[in-house]
C-alpha positions as a printed Julia matrix, in Angstrom:
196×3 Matrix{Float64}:
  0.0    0.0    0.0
  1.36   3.41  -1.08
  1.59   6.27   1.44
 -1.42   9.04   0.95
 -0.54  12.03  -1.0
  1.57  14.55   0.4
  2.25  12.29   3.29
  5.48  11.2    2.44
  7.78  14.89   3.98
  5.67  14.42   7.57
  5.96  10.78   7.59
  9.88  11.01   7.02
 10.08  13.82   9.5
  7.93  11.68  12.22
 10.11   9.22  11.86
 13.44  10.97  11.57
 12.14  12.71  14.96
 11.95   9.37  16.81
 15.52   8.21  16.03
 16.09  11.03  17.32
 14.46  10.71  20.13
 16.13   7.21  20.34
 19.42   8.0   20.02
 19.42  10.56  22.16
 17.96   7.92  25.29
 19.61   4.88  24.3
 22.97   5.94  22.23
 24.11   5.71  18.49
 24.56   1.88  18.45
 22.06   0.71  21.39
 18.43   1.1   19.56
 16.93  -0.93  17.03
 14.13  -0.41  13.71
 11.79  -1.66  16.31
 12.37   0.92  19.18
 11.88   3.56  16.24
  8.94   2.22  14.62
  7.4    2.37  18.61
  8.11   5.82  19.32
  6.65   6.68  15.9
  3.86   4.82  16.9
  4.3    3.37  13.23
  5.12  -0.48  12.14
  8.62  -1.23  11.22
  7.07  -2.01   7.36
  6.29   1.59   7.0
 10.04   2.77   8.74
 11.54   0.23   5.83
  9.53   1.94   2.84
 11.14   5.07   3.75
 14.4    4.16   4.84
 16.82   1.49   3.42
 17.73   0.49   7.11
 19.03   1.7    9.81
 22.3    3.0    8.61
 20.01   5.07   6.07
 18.15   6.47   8.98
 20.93   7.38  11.17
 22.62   9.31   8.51
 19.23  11.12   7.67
 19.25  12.35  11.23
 22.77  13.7   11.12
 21.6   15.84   8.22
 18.08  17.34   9.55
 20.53  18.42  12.91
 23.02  20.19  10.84
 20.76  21.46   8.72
 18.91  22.98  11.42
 21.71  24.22  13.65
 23.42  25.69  10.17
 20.26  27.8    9.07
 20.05  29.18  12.29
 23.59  30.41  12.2
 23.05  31.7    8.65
 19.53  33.52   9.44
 21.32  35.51  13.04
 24.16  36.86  10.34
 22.15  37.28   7.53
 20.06  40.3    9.68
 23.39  42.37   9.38
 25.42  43.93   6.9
 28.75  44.94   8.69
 31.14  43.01   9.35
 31.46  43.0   12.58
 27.75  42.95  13.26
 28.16  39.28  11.09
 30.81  38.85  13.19
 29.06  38.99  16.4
 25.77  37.99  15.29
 27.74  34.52  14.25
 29.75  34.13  17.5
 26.75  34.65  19.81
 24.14  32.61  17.46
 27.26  29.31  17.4
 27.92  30.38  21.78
 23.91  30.18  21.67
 23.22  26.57  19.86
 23.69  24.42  23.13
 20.85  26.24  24.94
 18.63  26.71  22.13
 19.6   23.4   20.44
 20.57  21.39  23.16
 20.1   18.1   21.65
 22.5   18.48  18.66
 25.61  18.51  20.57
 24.73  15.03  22.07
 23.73  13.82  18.39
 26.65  15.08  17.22
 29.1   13.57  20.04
 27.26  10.46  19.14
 28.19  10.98  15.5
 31.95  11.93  15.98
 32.72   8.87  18.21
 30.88   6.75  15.35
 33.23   8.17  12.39
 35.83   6.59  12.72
 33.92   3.29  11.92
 31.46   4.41   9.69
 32.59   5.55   6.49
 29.08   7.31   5.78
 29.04   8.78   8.93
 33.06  10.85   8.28
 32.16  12.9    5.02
 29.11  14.17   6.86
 30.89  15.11   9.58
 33.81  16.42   7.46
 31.03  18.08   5.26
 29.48  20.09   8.31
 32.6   21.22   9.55
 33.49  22.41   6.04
 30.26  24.48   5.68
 30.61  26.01   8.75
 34.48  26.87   8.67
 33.12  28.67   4.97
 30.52  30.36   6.54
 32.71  31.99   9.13
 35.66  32.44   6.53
 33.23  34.51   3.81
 32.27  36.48   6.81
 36.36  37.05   7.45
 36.64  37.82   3.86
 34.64  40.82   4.77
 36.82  42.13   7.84
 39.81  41.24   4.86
 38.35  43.24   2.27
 38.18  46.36   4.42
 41.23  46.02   5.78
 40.46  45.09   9.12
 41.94  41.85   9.18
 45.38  40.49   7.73
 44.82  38.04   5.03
 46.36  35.05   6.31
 44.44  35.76   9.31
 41.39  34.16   8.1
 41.94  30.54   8.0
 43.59  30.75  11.64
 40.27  32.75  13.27
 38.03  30.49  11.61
 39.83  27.7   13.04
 40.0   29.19  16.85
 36.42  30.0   17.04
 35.34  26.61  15.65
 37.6   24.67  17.94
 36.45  27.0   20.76
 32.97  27.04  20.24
 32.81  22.95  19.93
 34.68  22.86  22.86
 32.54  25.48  25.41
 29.5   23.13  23.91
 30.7   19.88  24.66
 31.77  20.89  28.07
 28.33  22.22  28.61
 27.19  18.99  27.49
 29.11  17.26  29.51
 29.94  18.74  32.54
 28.31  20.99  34.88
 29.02  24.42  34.47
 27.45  27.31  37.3
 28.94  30.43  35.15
 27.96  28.87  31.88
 26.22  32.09  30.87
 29.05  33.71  31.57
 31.15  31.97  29.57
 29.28  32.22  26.57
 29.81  36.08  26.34
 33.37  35.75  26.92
 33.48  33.38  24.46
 32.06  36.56  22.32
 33.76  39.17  23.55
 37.62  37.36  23.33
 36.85  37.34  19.64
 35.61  40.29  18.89
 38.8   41.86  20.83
 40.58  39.28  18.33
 39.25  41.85  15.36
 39.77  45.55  16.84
């Protein structure tokens, strides 16, 4: 039996949403098809007509949580035409992803532990790192082209705010943090000293 019209997108998304929602109780490897198809409240037959298998699945909900956390990075910058309003606006929206998004980080830890085993899972992983390092760095170009940042600063400050930003999140993630607040507009503010 065929899916109704149109139902194909919300079915996909419903089920996307509960591997989600699986992964992020039971871990990358520790779910099944079956665990899925019962938080979807949906048979395993149906999860198999949209997905191949599981593998298939997982990296469909890599995507949907870059692709999420990347437009939102892209629509705080894209408000602004300066460059260091982009600047900003991108430092506080990446600083800002663990309490508005807090989810991704743990797919994504999930994800990174997984790539080194799982040759679909590494270009995805390399891909979103790519995109974002881009992102910042035609947002650098800016501060180049009006000659308020060197050149071959650009591929160094893209690097430092990545790395830094990853790492603020996962310790957020991961540990408990009182001043975490805090730390998130210092983690602004020692960049945007970084450009005057």
């Amino acid at each position: 039996m065929s899916p109704k019209v149109g139902m194909e997108p919300l079915r996909r998304q419903q089920i996307i949403l509960a591997a989600k929602d699986c992964m992020l109780q039971y871990g990358f490897g520790h779910f099944s098809i079956k665990d899925v198809a019962e938080s979807a409240t949906l048979s395993t037959g149906v999860i198999y007509h949209y997905f191949k298998n599981k593998q298939d699945l997982l990296v469909q909900v890599l995507k949907e949580s870059f692709s999420e956390t990347e437009e939102t990075v892209r629509e705080a910058v894209e408000k602004h035409t300066a460059f260091e309003e982009k600047f900003k606006a991108y430092l506080e929206a990446v600083a800002d992803v663990p309490k508005q998004n807090p989810d991704f980080y743990l797919i994504l830890l999930n994800y990174i532990a997984q790539s080194p085993y799982n040759e679909e899972v590494q270009p995805l992983i390399t891909k979103f790192f790519d995109h974002l390092r881009t992102f910042l760095e035609e947002i650098l170009e800016e501060g180049v082209e009006q000659d308020i940042l060197h050149p071959e600063t650009k591929p160094v400050l893209s690097h430092l705010v990545m790395s830094q930003a990853m790492g603020l999140a996962f310790q957020e993630q991961l540990l408990p943090l009182d001043n975490v607040e805090y730390l998130r507009e210092e983690f602004v503010r020692l960049f945007q000293k970084y450009i005057e």
